[in-house]
N, C-alpha and C positions, 0 to 999 in steps of 0.2 A: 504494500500500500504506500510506504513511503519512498520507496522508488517511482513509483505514477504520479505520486503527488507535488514529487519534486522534478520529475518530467515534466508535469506541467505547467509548475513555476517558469522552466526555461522556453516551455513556449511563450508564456508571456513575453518573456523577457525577450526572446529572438524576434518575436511579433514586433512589439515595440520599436528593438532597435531597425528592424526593415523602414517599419515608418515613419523614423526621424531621419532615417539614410535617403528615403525615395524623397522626403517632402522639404528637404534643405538642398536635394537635385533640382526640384523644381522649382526654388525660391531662384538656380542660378542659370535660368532657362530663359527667352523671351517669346518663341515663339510657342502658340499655343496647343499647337498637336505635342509638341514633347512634352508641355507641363500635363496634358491629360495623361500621357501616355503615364509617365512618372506618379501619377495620382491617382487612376488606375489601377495603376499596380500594385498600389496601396492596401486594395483588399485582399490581393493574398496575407499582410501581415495581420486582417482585422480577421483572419480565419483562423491563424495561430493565436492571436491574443484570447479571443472567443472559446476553443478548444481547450485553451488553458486554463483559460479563467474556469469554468465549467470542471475543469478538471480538478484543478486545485481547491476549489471550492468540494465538490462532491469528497474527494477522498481527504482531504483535509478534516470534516467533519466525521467521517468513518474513520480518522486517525483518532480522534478523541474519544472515542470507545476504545480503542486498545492502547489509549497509554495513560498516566498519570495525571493529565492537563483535561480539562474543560470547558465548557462555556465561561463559567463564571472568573476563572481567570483573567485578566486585565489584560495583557497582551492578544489575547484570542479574540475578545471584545474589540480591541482598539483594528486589531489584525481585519476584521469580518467587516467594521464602519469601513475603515479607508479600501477594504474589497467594494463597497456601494458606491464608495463616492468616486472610485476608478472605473467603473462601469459606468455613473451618470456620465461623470466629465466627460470620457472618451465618445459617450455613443451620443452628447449634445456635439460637443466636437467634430465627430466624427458626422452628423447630417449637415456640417456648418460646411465642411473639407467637400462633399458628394455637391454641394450646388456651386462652389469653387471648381470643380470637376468639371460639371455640365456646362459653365460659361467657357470652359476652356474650350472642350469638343465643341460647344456650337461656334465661336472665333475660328475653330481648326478650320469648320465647313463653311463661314464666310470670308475666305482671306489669306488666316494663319497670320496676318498681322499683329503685331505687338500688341498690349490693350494698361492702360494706365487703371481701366478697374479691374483685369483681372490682376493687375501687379498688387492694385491694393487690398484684393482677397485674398491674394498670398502671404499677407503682411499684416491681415487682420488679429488687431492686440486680442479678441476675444478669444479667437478659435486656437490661438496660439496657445494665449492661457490655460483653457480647457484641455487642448493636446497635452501641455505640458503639463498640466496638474494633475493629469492623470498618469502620465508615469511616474511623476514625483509619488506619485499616493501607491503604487508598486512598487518600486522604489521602500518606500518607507515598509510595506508588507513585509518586504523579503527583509530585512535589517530586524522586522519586531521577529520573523518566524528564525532567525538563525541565535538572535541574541536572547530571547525570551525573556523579556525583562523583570525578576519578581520570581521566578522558578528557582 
């Protein structure tokens, strides 16, 4: 169990890092078919993040039946919040990233020329935040699940 569960951790984590690698390709891109393309491709990481998540979640809590630890633990608690708030962020993020997407493919199909709003939706402070707060908040999981703070 805690070999799947720590499988899954690394899918998160390989997830993630795909799509801070594809979407800082695209920030250094101007025309529009390569930033779709680049953003796009995106979803293969949002299939490993999702897979993991799911993962880690599922056998993470079937960990808690065969060991020592439990809900009512603090780090479990803190560990389960910031698993919510790395699913909301990502997947508001993540529908903010898919219509940043779509402007790109439709620019691709009138032009391919340059565009000053998709520049600025690739640079939007929100979606940025949200992206990034969401792996800050995995990030922060895997630090409470290795260090158990209080065990």
């Amino acid at each position: 169990m805690l070999l799947i569960h720590v499988g899954g951790a690394f899918c998160v984590l390989a997830g993630a890092l795909l799509a801070v690698v594809l979407s800082r390709a695209a920030l250094r891109r101007e025309r529009p078919s390569e930033i779709a393309l680049l953003l796009g491709l995106i979803r293969v990481s949002v299939v490993l993040i999702v897979l993991g998540m799911a993962t880690t979640l599922a056998f993470g809590l079937w960990l808690l039946n065969d060991t020592a630890y439990d809900l009512a633990d603090g780090w479990v608690g803190a560990a389960l919040a910031l698993w919510l708030v790395a699913l909301a962020a990502g997947g508001i993020g993540g529908r903010r990233d898919r219509k940043t997407r779509e402007l790109a493919e439709q620019l691709a199909g009138e032009g391919d020329a340059p565009s000053a709003e998709l520049r600025a939706r690739l640079r939007d402070p929100v979606s940025l935040v949200l992206s990034y707060g969401s792996g800050a908040a995995v990030l922060a999981i895997l630090v409470l699940m290795i260090w158990k703070p209080g065990s």
